[in-house]
C-alpha positions as CSV (number, residue, x, y, z in Angstrom):
1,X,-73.1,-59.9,-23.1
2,X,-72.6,-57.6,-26.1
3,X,-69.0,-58.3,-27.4
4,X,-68.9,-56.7,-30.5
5,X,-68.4,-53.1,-29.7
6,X,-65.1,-54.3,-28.3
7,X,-64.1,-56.1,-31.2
8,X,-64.4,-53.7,-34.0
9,X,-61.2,-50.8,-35.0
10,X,-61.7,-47.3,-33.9
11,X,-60.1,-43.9,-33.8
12,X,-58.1,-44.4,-30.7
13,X,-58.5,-48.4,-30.2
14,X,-57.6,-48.5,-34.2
15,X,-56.9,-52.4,-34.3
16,X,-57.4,-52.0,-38.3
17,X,-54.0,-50.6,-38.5
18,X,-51.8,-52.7,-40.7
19,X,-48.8,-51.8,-38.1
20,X,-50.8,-52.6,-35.3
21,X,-52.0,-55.9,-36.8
22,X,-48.4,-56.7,-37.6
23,X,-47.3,-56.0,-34.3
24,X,-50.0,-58.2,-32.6
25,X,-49.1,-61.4,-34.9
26,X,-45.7,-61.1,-34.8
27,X,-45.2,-61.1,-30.8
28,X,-47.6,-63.2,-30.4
29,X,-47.2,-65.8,-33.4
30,X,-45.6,-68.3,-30.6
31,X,-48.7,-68.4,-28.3
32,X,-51.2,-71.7,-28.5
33,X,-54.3,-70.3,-27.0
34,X,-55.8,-66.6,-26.2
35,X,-54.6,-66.4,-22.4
36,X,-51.7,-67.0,-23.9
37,X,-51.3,-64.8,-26.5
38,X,-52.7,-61.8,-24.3
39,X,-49.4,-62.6,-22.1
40,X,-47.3,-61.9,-25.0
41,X,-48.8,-59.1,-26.3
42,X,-49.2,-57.7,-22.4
43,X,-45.6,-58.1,-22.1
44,X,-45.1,-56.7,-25.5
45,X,-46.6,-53.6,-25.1
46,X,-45.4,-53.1,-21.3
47,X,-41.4,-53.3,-22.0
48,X,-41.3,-52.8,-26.3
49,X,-43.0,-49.1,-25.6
50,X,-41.4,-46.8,-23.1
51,X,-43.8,-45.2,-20.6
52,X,-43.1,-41.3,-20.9
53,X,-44.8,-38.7,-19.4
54,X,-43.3,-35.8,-21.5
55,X,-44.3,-37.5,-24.8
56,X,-47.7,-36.0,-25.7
57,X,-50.2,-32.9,-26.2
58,X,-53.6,-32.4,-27.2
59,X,-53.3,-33.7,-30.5
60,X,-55.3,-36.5,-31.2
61,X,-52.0,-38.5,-32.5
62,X,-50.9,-38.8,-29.1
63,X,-53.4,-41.0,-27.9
64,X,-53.9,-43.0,-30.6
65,X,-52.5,-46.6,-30.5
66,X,-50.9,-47.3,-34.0
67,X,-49.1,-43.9,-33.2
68,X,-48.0,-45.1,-29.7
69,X,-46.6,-47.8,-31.5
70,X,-44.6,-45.9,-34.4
71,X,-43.1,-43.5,-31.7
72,X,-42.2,-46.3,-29.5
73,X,-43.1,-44.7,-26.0
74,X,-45.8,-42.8,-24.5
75,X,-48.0,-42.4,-21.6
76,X,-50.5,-44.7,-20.1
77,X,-53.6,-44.0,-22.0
78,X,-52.1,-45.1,-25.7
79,X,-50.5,-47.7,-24.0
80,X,-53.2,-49.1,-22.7
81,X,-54.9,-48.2,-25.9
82,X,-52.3,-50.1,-27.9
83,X,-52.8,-53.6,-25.6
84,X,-56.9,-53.3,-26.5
85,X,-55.6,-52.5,-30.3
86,X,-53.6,-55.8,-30.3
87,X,-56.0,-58.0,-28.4
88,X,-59.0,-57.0,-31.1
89,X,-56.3,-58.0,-33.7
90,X,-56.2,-61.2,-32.4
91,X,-60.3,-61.6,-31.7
92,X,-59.9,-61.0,-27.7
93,X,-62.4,-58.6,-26.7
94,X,-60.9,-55.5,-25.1
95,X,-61.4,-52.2,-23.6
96,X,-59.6,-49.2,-21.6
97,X,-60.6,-48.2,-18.4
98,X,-59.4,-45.4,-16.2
99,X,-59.2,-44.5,-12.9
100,X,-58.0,-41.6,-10.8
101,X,-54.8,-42.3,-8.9
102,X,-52.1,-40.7,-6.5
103,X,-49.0,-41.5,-6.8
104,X,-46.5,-41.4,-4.3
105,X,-43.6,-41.9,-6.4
106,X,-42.9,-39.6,-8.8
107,X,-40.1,-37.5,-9.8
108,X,-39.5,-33.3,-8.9
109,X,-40.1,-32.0,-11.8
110,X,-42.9,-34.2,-12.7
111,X,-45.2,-33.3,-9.6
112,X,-44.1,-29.5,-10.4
113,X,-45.4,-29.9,-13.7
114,X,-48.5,-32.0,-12.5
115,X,-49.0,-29.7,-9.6
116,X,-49.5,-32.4,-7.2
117,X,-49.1,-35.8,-6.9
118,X,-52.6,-37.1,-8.3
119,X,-52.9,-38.3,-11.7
120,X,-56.6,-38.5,-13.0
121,X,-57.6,-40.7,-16.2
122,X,-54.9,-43.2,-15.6
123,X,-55.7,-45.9,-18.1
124,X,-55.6,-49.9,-18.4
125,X,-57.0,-52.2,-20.7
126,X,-59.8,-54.5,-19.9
127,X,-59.5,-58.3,-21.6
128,X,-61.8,-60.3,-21.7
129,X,-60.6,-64.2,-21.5
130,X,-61.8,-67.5,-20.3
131,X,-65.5,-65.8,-20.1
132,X,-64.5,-62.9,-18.1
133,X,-63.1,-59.2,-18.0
134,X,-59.4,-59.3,-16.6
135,X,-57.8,-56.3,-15.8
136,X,-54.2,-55.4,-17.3
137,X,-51.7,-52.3,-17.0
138,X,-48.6,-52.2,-19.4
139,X,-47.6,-48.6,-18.3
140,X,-44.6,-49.2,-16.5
141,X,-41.6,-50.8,-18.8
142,X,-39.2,-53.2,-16.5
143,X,-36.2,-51.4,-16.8
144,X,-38.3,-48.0,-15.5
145,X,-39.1,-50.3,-12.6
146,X,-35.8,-51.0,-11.9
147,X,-34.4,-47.5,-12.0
148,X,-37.3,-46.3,-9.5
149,X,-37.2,-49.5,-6.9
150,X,-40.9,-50.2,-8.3
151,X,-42.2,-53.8,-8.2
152,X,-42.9,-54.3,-11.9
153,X,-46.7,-55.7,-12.9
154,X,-46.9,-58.9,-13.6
155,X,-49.6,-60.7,-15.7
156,X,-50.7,-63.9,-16.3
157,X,-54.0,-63.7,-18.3
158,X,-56.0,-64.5,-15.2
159,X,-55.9,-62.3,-12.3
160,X,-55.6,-58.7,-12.2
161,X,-52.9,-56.9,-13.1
162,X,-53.2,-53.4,-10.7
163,X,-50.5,-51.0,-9.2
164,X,-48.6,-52.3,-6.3
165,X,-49.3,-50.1,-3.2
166,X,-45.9,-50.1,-1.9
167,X,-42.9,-50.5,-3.4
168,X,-39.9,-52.3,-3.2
169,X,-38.2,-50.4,0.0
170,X,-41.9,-50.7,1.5
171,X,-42.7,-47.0,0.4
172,X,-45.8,-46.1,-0.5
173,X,-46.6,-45.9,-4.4
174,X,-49.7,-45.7,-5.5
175,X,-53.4,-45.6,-4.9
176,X,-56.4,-46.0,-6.7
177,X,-59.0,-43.1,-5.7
178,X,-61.9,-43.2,-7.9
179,X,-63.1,-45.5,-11.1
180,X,-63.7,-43.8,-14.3
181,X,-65.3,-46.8,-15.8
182,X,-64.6,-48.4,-18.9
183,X,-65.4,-47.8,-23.1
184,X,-64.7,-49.2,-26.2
185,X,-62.3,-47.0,-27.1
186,X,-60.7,-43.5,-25.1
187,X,-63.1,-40.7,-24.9
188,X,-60.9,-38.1,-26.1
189,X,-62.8,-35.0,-25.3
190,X,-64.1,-35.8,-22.1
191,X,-59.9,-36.6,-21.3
192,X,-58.2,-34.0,-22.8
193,X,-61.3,-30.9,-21.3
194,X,-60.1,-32.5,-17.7
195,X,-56.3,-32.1,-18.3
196,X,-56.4,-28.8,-19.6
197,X,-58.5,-28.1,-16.2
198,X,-56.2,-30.1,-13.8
199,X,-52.7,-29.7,-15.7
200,X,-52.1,-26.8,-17.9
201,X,-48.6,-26.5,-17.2
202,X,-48.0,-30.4,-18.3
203,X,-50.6,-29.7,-21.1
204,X,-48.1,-26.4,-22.4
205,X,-44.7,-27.9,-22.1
206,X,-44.9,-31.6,-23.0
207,X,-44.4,-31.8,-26.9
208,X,-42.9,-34.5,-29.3
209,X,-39.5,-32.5,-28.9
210,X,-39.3,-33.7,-25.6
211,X,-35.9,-35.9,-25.5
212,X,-37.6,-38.9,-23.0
213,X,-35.7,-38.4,-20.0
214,X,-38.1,-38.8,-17.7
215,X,-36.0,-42.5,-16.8
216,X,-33.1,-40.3,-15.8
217,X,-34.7,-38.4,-13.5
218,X,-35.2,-41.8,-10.9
């Protein structure tokens, strides 16, 4: 297997960011071995960045992991893009994928913004550890879990780390409804022409001048 392509920095995945590279060693400068290390930076990534939903537009910035980690929130795709950033740093192979999902819990104005309750492009990051591709998803910080009743995800470096289907009260929250695939790092334009398409009134109003409320809204 080919692992190079997920090794090297690029626009999006940019893992030759001196911030991004500093990031990496430092939460991870405890860890013996890469499992290890990947659990660090997962957890890192998941609870240090705030998921928000109202932080972002079609600039490129927005989905850029170096700039997800200077603004210290954002949604799932420079997230996700930010854990594959930080594993290259440290010589793990990684990669984002995305899948389409619905998601059953979400907030009012949220869905009225999204128009419905399905979120398409939902991202992750791929690692590749112990000879094998393991699936991660730092979206979700704990203490958004904890204001929504959410079971937070949990990872361990070896088994997949995927949205719970139900949550803590036994409600449904999320399911997975088609596989995007995977790439070494986010396809930008393919993304962005399918949200302007599905959500152009989350694409108008979300901005950097959004206060990241979205927690108070649980």
């Amino acid at each position: 297997m080919e692992l190079e392509p997920y090794l090297a920095p690029r626009e999006f995945i940019d893992s030759g960011d001196s911030g991004v590279q500093e990031f990496a060693g430092k939460v991870t400068s405890a860890a013996g071995d890469d499992v290890s290390r990947a659990v660090k930076l997962y957890y890192a990534v998941r609870d240090g960045i705030l998921y928000d939903p109202y932080y972002g537009g079609e600039a490129r910035r927005y989905f850029r992991a170096s700039d997800c980690l200077r603004a210290k929130r954002g949604f799932c795709i420079p997230k996700a893009a930010l854990l594959a950033a930080g594993a290259r740093c440290l010589g793990i192979p990684a990669r984002v994928a995305f899948a389409d999902v619905r998601n059953h819990l979400s907030t009012k104005k949220l869905l009225e913004l999204m128009g419905g309750d399905v979120f398409i492009w939902h991202s992750l990051t791929e690692l590749y550890l112990e000879g094998r591709w393991v699936k991660a998803t730092p979206a979700f910080n704990l203490s958004l879990c904890q204001r929504f009743g959410v079971h937070p995800l949990e990872f361990d470096g070896r088994r997949d780390s995927l949205f719970h289907e139900y949550d803590q009260a036994g409600r449904k929250h999320m399911e997975y409804l088609r596989e995007r695939g995977h790439y070494a790092d986010v396809p930008y334009e393919s993304i962005l022409a399918d949200l302007r398409k599905a959500y152009p009134r989350w694409m108008k109003l979300i901005s950097e001048n959004q206060d990241g409320a979205f927690a108070s809204e649980a």
